[in-house]
N, C-alpha and C positions, 0 to 999 in steps of 0.2 A: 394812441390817438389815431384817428381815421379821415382820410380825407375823401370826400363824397363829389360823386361826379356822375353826369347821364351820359351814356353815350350815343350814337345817330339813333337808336333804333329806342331812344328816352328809358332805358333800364338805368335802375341806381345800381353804381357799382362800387364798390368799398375797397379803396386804395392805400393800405395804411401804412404811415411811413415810419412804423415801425417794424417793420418786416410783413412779408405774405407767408399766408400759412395757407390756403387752399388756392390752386388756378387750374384752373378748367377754362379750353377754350377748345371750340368744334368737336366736345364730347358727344357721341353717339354710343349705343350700343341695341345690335340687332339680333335678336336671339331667330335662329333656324329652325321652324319647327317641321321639316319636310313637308314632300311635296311642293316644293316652290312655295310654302307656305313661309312667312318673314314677320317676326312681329316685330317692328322698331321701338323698343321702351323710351331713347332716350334721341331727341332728334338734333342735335348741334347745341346742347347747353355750352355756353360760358358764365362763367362763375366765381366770383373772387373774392377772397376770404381775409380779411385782416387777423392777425396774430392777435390773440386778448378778445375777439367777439362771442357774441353768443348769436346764432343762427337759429331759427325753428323752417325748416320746412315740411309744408302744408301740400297737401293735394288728395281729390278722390279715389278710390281705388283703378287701379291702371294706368294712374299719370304720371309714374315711373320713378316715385320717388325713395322706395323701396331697391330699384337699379340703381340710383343713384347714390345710397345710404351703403349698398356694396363697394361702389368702387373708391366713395372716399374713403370705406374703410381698409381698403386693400384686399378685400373678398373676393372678388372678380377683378375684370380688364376689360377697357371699353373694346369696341369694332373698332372706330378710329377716334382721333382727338387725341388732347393730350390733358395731363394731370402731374399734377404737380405737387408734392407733399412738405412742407416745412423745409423746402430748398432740393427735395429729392424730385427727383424723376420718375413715376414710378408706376407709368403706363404703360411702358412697355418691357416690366418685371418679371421675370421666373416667379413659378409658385415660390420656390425657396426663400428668393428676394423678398417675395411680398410678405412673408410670414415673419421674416427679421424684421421689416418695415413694422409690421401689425405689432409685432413685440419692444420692437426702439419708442413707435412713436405715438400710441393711439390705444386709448382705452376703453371699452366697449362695456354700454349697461343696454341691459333688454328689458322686455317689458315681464318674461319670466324672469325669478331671479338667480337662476342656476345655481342655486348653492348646494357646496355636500349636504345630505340631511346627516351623515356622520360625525361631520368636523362643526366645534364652535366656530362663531364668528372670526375670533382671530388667527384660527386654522386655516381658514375659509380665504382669507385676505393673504396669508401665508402661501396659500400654494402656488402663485403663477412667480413668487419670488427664488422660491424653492426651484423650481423650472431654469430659474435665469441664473442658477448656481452663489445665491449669494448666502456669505456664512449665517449660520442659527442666531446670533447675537443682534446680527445686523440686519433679520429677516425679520426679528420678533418685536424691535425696536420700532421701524418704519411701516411694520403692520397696526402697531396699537397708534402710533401717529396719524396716521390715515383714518384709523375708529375715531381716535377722538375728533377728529377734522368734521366728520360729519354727525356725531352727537352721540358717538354708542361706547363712552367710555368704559361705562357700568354696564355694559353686556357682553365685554369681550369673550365670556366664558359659557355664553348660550349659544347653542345647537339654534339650527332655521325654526325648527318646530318650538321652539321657548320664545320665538320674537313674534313680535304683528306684522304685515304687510308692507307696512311702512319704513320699518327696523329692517326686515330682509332686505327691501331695496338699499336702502343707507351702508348697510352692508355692501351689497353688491357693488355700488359707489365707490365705498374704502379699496375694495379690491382693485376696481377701475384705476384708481390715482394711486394704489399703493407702487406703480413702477416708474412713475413723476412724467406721464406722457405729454405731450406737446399738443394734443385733444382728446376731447370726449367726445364720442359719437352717442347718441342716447337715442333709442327704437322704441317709441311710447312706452316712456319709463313709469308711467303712472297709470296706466292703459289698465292693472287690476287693482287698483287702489281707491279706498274712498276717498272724498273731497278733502280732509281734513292731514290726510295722510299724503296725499298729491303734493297738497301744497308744502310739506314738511320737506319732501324732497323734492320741489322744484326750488326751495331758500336751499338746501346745499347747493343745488348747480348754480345758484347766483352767488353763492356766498365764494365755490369755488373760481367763478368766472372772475369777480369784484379780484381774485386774490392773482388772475394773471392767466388763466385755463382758456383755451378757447374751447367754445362750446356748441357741436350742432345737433340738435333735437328735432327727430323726425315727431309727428304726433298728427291726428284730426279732429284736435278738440281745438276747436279758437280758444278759446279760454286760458288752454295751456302753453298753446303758441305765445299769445300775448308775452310770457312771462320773455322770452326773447328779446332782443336789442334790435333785432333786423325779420324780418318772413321771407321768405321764397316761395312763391305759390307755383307747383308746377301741372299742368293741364297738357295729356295727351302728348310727353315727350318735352316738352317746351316750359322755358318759365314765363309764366301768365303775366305775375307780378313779383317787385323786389321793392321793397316799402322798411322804411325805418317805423319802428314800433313807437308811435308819439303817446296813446293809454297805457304804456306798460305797464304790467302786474307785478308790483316786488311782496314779494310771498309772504314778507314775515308782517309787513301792514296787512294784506288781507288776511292773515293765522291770527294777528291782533284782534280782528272783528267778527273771530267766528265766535261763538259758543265755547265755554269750558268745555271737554268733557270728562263724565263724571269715572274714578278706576271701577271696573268691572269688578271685585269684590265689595267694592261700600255701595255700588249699582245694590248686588246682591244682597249685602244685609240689612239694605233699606228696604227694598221688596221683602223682604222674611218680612222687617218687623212690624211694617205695616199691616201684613199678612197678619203676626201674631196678636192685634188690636182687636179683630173680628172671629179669634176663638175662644170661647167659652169654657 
């Protein structure tokens, strides 16, 4: 539960009193590109995140929210300000620090979907658990729990190249949550996917969030924003707007009112045989 409040400067800010999971207050970050040359990506955001939300933030290219999608993830370190992560500290972190940080608490989907093209799906999911040293029994267990989480029960044993677009991302998702992170950062998770396959994994990330996940999705598609709880619009460093999402999109009503579609082999043998009507 979130309690909602403006402060002098009329921004919504999201107070929840069930714990903060993101705060950002006087973040900056000024990248040096000599010559006295200075580009400020990020000019004094503050920013506050209840535990359990779902975030999208919006802006055009340059309005810094690509800097910003770094340092919540622990990628970079602002110039000054501070940052706050799930109770941590963690602005002013050693690479090392941040990289246990990146591994404890936060789960990362892109908009490619990095997966081995060697390893099946629940190889795939397997590996960053492998990393975090935990036994074979107990790797292969909470990896097919996380398939199934997001619909790919019956594909644990396909390679990237056996799945659709929409499968490799759901994938990449299982991998995301298969170390039980405290958020998901998502960088236009849908950015090479059709409309149809979008929405299949923007209903995981609610279906995840509904389940206790907090959720922030960069993207610049309003459409896909919408699916959000909250927007952050940021312009030139600055956030423009902080608006609670009153249209929201819940995925699995608009997947309800698309179009079937039909499998790509009865596609197929409908074309033959229509085809075979008009040979002689």
């Amino acid at each position: 539960m979130a309690v909602h409040a403006r402060d002098r400067r009329h921004t919504l800010i999201v107070r929840s009193v069930d714990g903060m999971m993101i705060e950002i207050k006087g973040l900056s970050k000024v990248y040096d590109m000599g010559r006295s040359n200075a580009v400020r990506a990020l000019r004094g955001i503050d920013l506050f995140v209840g535990a359990g939300e779902f975030i999208g933030i919006m802006g055009p290219s340059g309005s810094g929210k690509s800097t910003l999608m770094n340092i919540i993830g622990c990628l970079d370190r602002p110039t000054s300000g501070s940052y706050t992560l799930d109770g941590s500290l963690v602005s002013s972190l050693d690479d090392d620090e941040l990289a246990a940080i990146r591994n404890k608490k936060i789960g990362f989907v892109f908009q490619t979907f990095n997966l081995l093209p060697r390893l099946n799906a629940l190889q795939n999911v397997e590996l960053p658990l492998i990393y975090r040293g935990q036994p074979q029994a107990k790797r292969r267990a909470t990896a097919l729990e996380a398939l199934d989480r997001v619909g790919l029960a019956d594909r644990v044993h396909h390679r990237p190249t056996e799945l659709s677009g929409g499968q490799q991302q759901r994938a990449a998702i299982a991998r995301a949550i298969s170390g039980s992170p405290a958020i998901i950062l998502a960088d236009e998770p849908t950015g090479n996917l059709d409309s149809r396959s979008g929405e299949e994994v923007m209903q995981v990330f609610q279906d995840l969030n509904n389940g206790g996940i907090t959720v922030v999705l960069v993207t610049h598609d309003e459409n896909i924003g919408r699916h959000s709880k909250r927007l952050i619009r940021l312009w030139d460093g600055i956030i423009k707007a902080d608006e609670v999402v009153t249209d929201r999109a819940i995925a699995a009503s608009v997947l309800e009112r698309m179009p079937p579609v039909l499998p790509a082999p009865v596609a197929l043998q409908s074309t033959l045989g229509a085809q075979s009507m008009y040979v002689s």
